[in-house]
HTML snippet that shows the backbone in 3Dmol.js (N, CA, C, O; Angstrom):
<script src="https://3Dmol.org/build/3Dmol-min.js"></script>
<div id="view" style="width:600px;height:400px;position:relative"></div>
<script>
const pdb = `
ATOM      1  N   UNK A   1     -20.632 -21.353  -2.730  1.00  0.00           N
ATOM      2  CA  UNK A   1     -20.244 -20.361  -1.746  1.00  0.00           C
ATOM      3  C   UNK A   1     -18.867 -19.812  -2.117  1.00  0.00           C
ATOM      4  O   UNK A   1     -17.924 -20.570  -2.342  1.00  0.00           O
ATOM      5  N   UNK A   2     -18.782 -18.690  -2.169  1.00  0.00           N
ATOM      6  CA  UNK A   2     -17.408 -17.924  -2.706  1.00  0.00           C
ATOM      7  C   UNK A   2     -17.002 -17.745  -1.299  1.00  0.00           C
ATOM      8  O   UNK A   2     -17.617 -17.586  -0.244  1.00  0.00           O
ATOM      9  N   UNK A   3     -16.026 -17.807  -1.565  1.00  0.00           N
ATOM     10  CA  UNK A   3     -14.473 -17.298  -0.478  1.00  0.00           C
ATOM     11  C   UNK A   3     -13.446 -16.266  -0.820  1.00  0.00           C
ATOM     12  O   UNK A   3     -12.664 -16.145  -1.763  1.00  0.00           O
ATOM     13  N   UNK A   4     -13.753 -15.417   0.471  1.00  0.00           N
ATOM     14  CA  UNK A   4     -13.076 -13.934  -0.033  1.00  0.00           C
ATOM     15  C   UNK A   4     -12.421 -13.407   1.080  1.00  0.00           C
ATOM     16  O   UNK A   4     -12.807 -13.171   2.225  1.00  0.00           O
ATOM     17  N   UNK A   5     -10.591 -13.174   0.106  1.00  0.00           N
ATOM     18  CA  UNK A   5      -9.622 -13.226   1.402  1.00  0.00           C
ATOM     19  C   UNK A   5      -9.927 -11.835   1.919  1.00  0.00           C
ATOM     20  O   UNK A   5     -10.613 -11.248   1.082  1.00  0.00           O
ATOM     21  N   UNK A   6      -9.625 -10.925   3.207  1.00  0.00           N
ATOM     22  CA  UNK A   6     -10.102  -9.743   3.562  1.00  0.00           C
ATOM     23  C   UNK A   6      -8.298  -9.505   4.088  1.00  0.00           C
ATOM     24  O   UNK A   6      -7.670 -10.484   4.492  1.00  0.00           O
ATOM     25  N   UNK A   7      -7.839  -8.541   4.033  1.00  0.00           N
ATOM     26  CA  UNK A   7      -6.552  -8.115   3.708  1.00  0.00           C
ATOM     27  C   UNK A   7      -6.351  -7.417   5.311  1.00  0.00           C
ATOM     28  O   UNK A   7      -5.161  -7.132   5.439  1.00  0.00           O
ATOM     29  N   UNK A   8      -6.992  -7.128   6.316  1.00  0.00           N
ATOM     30  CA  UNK A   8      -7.118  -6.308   7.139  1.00  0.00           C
ATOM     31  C   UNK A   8      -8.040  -6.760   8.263  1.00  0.00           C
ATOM     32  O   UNK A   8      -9.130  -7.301   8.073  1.00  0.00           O
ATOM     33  N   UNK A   9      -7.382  -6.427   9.723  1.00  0.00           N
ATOM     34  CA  UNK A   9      -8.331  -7.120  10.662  1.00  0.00           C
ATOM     35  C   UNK A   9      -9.620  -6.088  11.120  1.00  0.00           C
ATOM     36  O   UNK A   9     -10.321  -6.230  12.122  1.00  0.00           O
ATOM     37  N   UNK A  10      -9.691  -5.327  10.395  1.00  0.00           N
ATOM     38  CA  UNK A  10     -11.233  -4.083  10.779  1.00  0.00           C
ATOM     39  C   UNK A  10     -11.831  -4.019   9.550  1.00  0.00           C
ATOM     40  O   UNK A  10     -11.328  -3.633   8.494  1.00  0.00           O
ATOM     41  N   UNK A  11     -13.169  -4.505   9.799  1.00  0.00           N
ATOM     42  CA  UNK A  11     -14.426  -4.054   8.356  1.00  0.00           C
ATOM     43  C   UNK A  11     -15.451  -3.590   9.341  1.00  0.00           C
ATOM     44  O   UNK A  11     -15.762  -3.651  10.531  1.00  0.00           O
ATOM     45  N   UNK A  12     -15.905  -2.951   7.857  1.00  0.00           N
ATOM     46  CA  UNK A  12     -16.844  -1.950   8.421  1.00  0.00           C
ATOM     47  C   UNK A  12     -18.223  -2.525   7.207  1.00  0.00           C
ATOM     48  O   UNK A  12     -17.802  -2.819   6.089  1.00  0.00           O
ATOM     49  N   UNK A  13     -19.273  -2.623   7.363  1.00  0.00           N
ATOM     50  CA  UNK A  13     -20.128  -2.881   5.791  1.00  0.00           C
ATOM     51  C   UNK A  13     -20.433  -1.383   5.678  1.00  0.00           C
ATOM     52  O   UNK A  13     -20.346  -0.398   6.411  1.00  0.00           O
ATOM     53  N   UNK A  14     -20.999  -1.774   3.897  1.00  0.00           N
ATOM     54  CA  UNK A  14     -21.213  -0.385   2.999  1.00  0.00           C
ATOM     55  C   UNK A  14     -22.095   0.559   4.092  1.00  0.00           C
ATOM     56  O   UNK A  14     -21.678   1.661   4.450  1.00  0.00           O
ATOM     57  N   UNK A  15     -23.009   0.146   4.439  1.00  0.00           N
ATOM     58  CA  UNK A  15     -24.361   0.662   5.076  1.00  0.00           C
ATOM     59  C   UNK A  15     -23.587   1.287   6.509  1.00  0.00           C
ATOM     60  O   UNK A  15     -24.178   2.280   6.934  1.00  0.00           O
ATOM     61  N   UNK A  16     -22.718   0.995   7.092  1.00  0.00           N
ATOM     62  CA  UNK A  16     -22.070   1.202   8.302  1.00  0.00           C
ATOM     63  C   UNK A  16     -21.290   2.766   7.622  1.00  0.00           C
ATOM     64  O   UNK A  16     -21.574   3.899   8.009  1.00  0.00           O
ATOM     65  N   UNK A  17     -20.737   2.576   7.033  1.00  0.00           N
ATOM     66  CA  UNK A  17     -20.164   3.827   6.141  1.00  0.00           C
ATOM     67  C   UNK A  17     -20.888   4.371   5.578  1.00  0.00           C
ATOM     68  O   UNK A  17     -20.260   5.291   5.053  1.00  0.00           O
ATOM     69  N   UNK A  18     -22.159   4.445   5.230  1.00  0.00           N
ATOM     70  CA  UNK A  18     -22.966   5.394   4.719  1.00  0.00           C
ATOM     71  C   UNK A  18     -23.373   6.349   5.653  1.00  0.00           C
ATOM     72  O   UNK A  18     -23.391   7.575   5.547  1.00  0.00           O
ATOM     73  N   UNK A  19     -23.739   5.537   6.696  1.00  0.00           N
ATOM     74  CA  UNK A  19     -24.317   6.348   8.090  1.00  0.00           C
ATOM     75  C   UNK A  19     -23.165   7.151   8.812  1.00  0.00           C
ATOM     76  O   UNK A  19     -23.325   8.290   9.253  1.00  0.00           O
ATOM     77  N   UNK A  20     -22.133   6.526   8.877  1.00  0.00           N
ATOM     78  CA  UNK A  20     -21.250   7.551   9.727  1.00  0.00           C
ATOM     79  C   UNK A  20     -19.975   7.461   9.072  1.00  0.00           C
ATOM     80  O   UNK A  20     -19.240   6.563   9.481  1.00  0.00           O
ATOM     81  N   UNK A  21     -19.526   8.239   8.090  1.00  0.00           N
ATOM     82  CA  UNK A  21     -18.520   7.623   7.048  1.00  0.00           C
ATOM     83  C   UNK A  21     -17.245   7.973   7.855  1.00  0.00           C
ATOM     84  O   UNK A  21     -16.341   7.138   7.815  1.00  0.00           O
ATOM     85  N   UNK A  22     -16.998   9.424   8.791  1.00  0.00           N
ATOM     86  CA  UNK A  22     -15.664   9.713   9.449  1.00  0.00           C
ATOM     87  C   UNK A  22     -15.435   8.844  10.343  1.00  0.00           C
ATOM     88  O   UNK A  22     -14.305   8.478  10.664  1.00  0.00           O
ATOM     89  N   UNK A  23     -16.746   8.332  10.946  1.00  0.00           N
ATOM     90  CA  UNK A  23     -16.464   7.708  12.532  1.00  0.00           C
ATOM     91  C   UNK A  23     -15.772   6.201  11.629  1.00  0.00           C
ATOM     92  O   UNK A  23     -14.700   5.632  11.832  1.00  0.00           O
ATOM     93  N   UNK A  24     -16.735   5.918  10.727  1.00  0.00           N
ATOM     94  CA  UNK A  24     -15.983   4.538  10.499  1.00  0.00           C
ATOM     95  C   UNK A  24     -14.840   4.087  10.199  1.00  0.00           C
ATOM     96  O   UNK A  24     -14.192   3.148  10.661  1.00  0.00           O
ATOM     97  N   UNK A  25     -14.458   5.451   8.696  1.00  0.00           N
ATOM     98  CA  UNK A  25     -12.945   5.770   8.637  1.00  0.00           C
ATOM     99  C   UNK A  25     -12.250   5.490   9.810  1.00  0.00           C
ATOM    100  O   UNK A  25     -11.705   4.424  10.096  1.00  0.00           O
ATOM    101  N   UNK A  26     -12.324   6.928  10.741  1.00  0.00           N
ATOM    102  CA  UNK A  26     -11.300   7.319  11.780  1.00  0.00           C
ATOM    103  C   UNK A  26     -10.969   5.555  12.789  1.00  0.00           C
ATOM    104  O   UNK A  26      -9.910   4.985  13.051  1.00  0.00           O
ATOM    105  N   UNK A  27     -12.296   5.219  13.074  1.00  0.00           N
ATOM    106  CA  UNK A  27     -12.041   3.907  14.238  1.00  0.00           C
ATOM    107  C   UNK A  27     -11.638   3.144  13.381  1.00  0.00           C
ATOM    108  O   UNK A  27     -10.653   2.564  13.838  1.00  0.00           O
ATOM    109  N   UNK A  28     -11.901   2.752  12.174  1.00  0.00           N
ATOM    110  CA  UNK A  28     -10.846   1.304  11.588  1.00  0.00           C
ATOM    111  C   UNK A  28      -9.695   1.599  10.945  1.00  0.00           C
ATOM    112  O   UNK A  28      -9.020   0.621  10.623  1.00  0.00           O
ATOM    113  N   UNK A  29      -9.400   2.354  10.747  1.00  0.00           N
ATOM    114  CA  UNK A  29      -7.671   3.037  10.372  1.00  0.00           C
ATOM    115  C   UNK A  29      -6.783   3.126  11.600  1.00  0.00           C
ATOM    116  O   UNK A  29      -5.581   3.071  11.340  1.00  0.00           O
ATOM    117  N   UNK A  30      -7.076   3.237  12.751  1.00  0.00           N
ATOM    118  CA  UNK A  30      -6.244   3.074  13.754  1.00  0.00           C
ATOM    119  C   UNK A  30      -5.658   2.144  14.521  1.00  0.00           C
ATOM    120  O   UNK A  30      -4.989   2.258  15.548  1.00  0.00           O
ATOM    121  N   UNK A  31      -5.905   1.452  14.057  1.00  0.00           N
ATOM    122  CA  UNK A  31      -5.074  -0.123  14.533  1.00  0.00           C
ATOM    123  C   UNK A  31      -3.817  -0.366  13.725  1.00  0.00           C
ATOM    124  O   UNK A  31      -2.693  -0.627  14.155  1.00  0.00           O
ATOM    125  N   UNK A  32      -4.345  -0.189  12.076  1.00  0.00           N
ATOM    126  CA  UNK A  32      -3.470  -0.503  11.413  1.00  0.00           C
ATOM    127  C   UNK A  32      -3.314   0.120  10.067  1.00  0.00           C
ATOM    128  O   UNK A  32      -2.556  -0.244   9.168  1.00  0.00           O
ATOM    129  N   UNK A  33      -4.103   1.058  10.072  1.00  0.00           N
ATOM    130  CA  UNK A  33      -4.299   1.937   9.325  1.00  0.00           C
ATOM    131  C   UNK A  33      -5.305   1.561   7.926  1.00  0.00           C
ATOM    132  O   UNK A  33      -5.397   2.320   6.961  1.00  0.00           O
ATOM    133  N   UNK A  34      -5.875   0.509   8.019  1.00  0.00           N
ATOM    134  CA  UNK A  34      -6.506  -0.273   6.891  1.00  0.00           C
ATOM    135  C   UNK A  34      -8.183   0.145   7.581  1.00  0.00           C
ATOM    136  O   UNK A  34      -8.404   0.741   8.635  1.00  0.00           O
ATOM    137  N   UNK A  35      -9.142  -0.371   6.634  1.00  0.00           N
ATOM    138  CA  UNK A  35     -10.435  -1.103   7.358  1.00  0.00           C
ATOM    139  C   UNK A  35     -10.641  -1.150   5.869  1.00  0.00           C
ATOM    140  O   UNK A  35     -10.510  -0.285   5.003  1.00  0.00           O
ATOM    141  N   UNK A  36     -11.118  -2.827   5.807  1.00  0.00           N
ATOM    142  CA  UNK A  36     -12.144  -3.311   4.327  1.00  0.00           C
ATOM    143  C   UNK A  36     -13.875  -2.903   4.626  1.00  0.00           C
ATOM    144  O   UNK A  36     -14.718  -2.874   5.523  1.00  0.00           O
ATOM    145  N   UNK A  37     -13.705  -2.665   3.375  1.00  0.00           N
ATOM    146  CA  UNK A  37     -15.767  -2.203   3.593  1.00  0.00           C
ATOM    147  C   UNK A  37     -16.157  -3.236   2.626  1.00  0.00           C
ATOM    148  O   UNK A  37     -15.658  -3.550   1.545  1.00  0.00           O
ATOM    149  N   UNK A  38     -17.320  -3.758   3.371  1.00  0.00           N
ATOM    150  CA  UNK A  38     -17.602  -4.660   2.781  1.00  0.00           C
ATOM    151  C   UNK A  38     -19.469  -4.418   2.228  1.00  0.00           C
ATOM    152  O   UNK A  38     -20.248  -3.563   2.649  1.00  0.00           O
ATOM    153  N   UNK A  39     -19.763  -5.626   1.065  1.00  0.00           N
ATOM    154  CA  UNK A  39     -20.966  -5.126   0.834  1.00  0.00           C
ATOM    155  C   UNK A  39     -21.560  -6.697   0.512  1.00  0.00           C
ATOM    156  O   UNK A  39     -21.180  -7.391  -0.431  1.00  0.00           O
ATOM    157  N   UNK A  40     -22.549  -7.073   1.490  1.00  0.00           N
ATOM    158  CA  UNK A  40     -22.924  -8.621   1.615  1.00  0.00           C
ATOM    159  C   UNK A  40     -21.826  -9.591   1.364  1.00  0.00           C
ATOM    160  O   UNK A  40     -21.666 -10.553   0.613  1.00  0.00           O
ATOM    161  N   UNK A  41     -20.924  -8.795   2.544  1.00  0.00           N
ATOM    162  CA  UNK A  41     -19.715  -9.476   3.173  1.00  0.00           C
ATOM    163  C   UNK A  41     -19.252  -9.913   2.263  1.00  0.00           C
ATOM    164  O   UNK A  41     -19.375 -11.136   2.329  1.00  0.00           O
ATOM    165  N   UNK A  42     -18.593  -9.520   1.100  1.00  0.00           N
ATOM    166  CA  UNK A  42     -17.660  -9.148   0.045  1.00  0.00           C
ATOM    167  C   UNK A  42     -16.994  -7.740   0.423  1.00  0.00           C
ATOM    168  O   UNK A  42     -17.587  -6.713   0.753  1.00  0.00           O
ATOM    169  N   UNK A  43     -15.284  -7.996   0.261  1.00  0.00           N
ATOM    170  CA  UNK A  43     -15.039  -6.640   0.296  1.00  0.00           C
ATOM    171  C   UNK A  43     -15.219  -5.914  -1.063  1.00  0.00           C
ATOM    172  O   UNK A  43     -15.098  -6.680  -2.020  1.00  0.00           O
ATOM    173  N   UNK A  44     -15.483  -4.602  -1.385  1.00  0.00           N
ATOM    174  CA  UNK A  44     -15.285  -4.231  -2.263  1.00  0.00           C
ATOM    175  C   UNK A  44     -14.284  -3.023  -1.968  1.00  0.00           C
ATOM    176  O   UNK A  44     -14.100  -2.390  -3.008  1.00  0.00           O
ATOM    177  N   UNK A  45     -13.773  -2.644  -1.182  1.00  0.00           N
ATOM    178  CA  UNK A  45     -12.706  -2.081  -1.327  1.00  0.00           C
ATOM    179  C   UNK A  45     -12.358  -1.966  -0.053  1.00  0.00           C
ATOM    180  O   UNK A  45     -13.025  -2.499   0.834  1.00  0.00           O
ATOM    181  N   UNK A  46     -10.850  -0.979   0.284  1.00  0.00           N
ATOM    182  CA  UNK A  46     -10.076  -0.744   0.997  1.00  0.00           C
ATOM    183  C   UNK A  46     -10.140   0.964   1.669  1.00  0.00           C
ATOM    184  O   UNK A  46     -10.661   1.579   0.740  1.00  0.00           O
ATOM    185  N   UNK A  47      -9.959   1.643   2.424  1.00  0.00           N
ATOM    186  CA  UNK A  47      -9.864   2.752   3.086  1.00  0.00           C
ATOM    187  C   UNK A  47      -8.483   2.424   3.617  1.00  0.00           C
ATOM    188  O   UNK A  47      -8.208   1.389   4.224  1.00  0.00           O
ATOM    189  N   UNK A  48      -7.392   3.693   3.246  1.00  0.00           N
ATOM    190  CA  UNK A  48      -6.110   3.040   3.918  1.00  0.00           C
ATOM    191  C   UNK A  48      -6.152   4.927   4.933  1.00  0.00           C
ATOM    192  O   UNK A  48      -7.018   5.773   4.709  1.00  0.00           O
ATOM    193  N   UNK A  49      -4.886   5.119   6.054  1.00  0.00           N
ATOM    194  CA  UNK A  49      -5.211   6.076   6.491  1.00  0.00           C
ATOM    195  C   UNK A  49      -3.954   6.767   5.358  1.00  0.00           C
ATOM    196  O   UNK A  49      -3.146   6.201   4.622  1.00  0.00           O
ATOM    197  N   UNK A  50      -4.218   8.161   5.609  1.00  0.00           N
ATOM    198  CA  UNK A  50      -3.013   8.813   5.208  1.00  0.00           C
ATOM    199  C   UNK A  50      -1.537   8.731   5.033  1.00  0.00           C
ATOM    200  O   UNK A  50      -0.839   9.051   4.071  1.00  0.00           O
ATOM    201  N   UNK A  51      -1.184   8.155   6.360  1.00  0.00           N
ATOM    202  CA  UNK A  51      -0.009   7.698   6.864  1.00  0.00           C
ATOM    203  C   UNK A  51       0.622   6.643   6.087  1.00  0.00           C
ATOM    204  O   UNK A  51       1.737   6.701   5.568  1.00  0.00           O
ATOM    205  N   UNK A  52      -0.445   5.385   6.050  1.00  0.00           N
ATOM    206  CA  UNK A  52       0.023   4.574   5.315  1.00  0.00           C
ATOM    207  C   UNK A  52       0.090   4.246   3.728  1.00  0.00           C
ATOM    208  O   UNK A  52       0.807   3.383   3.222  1.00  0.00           O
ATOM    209  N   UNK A  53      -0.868   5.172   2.998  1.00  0.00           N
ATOM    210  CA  UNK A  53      -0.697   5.876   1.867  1.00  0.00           C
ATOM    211  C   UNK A  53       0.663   6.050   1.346  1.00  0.00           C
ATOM    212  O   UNK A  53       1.436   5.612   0.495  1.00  0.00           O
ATOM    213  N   UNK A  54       0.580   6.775   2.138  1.00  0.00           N
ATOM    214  CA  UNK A  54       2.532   7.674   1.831  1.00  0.00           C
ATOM    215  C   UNK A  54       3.291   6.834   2.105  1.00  0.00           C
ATOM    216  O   UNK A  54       4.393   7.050   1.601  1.00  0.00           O
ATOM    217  N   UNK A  55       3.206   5.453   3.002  1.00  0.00           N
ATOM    218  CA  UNK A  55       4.003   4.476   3.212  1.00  0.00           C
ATOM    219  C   UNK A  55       4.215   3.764   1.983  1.00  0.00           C
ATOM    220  O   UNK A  55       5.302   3.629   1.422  1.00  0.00           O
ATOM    221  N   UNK A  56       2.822   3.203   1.502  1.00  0.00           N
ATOM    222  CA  UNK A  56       2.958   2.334   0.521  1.00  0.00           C
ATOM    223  C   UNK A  56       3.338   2.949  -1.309  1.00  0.00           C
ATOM    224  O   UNK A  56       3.554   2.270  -2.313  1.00  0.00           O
ATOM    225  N   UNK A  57       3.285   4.743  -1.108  1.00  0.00           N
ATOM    226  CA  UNK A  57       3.330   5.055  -2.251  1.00  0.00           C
ATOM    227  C   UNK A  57       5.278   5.266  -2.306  1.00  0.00           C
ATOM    228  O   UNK A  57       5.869   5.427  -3.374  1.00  0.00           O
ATOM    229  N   UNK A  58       5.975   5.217  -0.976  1.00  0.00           N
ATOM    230  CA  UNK A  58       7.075   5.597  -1.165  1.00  0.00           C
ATOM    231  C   UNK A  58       8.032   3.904  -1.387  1.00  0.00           C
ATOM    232  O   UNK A  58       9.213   3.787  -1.710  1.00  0.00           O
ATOM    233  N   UNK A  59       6.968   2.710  -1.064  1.00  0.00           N
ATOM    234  CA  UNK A  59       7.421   1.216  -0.774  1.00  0.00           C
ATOM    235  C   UNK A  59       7.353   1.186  -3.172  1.00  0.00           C
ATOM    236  O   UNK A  59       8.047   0.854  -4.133  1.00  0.00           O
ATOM    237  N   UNK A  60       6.439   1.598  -2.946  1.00  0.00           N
ATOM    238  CA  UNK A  60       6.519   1.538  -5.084  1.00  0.00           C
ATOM    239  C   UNK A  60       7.705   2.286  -5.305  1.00  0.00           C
ATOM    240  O   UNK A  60       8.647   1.792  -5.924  1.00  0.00           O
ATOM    241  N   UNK A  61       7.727   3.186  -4.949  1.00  0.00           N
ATOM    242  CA  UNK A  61       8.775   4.278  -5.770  1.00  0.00           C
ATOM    243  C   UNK A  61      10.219   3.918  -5.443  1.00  0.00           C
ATOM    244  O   UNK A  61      11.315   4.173  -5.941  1.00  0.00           O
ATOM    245  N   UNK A  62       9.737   3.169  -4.327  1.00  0.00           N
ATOM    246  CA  UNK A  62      11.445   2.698  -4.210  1.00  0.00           C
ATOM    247  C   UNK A  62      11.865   1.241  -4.778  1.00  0.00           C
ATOM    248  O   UNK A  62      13.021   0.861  -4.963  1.00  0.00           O
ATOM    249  N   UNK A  63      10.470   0.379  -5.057  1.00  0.00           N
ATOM    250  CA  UNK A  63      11.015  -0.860  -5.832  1.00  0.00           C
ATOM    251  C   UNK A  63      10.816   0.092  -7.646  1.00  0.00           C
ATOM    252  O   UNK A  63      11.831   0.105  -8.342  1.00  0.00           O
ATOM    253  N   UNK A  64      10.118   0.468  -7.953  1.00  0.00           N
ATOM    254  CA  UNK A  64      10.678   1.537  -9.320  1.00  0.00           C
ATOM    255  C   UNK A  64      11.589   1.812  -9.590  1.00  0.00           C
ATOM    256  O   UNK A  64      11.987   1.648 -10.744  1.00  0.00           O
ATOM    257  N   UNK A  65      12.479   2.470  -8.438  1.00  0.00           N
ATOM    258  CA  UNK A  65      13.476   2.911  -8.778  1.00  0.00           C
ATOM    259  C   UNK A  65      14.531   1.929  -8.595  1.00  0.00           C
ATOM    260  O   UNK A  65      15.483   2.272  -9.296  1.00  0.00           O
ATOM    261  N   UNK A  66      14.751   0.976  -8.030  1.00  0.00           N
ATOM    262  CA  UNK A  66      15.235  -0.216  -7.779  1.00  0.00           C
ATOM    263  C   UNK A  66      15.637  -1.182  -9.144  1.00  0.00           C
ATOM    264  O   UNK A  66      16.678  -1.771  -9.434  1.00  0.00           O
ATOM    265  N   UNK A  67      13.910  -1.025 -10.053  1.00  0.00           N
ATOM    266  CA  UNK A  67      14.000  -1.851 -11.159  1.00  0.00           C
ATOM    267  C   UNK A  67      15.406  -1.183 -11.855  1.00  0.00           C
ATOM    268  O   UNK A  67      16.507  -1.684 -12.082  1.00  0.00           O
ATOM    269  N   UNK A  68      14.638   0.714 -12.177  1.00  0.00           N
ATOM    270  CA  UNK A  68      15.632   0.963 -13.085  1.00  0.00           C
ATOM    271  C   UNK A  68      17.025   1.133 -12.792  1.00  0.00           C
ATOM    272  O   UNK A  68      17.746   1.451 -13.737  1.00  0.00           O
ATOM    273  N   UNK A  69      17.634   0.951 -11.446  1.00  0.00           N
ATOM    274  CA  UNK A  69      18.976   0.881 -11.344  1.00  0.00           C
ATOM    275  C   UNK A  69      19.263  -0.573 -11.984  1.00  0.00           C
ATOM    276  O   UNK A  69      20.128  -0.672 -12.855  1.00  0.00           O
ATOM    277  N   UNK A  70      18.367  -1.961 -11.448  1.00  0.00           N
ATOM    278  CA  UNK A  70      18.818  -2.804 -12.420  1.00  0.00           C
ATOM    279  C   UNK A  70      19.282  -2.807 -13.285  1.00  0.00           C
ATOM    280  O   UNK A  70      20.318  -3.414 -13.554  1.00  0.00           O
ATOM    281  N   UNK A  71      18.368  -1.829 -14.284  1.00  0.00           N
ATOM    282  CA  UNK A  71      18.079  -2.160 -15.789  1.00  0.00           C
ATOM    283  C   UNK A  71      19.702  -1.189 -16.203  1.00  0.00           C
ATOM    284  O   UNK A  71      20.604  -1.813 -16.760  1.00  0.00           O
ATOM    285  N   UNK A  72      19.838  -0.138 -15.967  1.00  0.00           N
ATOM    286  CA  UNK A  72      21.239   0.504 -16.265  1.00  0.00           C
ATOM    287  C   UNK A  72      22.368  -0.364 -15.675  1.00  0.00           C
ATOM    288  O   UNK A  72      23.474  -0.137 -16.167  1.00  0.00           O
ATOM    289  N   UNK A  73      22.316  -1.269 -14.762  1.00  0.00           N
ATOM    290  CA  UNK A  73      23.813  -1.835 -14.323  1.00  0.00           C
ATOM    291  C   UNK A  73      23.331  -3.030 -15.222  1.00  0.00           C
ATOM    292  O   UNK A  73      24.253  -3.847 -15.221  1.00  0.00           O
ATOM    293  N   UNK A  74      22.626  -3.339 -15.740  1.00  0.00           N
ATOM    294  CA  UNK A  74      22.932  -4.502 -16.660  1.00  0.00           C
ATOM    295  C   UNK A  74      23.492  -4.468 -18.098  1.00  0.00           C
ATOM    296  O   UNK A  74      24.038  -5.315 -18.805  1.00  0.00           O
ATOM    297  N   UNK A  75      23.126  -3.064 -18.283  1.00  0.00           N
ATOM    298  CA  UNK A  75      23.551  -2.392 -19.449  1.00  0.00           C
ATOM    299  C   UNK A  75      25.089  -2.049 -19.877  1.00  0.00           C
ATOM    300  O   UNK A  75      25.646  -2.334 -20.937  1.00  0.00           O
ATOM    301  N   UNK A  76      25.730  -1.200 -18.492  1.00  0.00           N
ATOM    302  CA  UNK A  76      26.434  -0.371 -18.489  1.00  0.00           C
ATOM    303  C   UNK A  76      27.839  -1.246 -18.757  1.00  0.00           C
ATOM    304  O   UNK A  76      27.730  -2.473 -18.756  1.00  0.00           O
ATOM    305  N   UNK A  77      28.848  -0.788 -18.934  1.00  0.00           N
ATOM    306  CA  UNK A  77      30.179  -1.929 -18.557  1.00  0.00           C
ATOM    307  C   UNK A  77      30.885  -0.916 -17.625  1.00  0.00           C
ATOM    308  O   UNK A  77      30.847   0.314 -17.656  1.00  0.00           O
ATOM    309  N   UNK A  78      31.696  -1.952 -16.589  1.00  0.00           N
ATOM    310  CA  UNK A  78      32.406  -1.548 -15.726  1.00  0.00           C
ATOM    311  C   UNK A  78      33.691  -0.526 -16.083  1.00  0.00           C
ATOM    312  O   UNK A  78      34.366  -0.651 -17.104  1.00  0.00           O
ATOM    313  N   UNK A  79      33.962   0.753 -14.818  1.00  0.00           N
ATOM    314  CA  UNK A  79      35.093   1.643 -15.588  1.00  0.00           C
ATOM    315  C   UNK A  79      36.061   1.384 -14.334  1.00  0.00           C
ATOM    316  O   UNK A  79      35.702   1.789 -13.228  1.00  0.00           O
ATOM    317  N   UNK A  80      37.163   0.780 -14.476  1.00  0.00           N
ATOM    318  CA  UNK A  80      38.154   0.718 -13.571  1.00  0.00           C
ATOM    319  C   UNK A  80      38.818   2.111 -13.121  1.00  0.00           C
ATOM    320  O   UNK A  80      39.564   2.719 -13.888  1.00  0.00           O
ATOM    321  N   UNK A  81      38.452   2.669 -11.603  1.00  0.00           N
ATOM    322  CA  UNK A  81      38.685   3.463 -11.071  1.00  0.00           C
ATOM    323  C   UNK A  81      39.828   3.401  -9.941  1.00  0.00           C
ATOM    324  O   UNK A  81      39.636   2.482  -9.144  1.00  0.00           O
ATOM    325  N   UNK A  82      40.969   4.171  -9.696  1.00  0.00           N
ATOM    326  CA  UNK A  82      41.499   4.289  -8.464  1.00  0.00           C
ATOM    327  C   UNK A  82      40.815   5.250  -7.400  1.00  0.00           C
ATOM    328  O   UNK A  82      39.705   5.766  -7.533  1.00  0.00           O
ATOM    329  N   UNK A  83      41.738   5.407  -6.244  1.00  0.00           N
ATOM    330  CA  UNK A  83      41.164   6.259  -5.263  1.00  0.00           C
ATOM    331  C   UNK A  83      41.515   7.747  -5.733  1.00  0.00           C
ATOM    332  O   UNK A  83      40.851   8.783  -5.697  1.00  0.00           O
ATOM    333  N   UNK A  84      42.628   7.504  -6.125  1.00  0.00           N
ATOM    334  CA  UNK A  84      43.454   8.747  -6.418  1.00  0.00           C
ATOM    335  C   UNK A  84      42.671   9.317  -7.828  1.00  0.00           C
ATOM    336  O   UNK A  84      42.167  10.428  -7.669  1.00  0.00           O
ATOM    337  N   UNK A  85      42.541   8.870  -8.836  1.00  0.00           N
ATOM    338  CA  UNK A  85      41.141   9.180  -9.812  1.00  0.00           C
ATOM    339  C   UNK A  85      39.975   9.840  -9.340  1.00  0.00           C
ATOM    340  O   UNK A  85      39.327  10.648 -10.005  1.00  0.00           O
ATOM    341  N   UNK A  86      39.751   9.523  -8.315  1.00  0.00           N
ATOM    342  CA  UNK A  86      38.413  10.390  -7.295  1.00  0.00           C
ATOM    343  C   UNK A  86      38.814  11.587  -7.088  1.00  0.00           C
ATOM    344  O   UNK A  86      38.118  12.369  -6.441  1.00  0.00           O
TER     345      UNK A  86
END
`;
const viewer = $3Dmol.createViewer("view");
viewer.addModel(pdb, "pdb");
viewer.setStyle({}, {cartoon: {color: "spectrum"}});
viewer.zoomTo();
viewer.render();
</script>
């Protein structure tokens, strides 16, 4: 018996989404913006809503950009500045 973690508290199965694909979308994205679809209760994938899309695509771009500030302050050497230099 396989064990399969489900990431989200709304599923919908494949066959449930075939038949009414907006209604299923629209009602399991609103809780939390997720719903797993599942297919003989395996998920095989995710439906996220819009909202949280743009959440999670701006949560990458900001650990991205995060890395590469790392990667230049590890590089760089320090330039001793005054105020009055500003």
């Amino acid at each position: 018996m396989a064990i399969h973690q489900i990431l989200t508290s709304n599923v919908a199965s494949i066959t449930d989404l075939k038949k009414n694909p907006m209604g299923v979308i629209t009602q399991g994205t609103i809780e939390d913006g997720a719903i797993a679809i599942l297919n003989r209760n395996e998920p095989v994938f995710y439906c996220v809503s819009p909202e949280l899309f743009a959440y999670i695509q701006e949560v990458l771009e900001d650990a991205e950009l995060g890395e590469q500030a790392k990667q230049r302050l590890a590089t760089l050497e320090p330039v001793e500045v005054t105020l009055d230099d500003l």
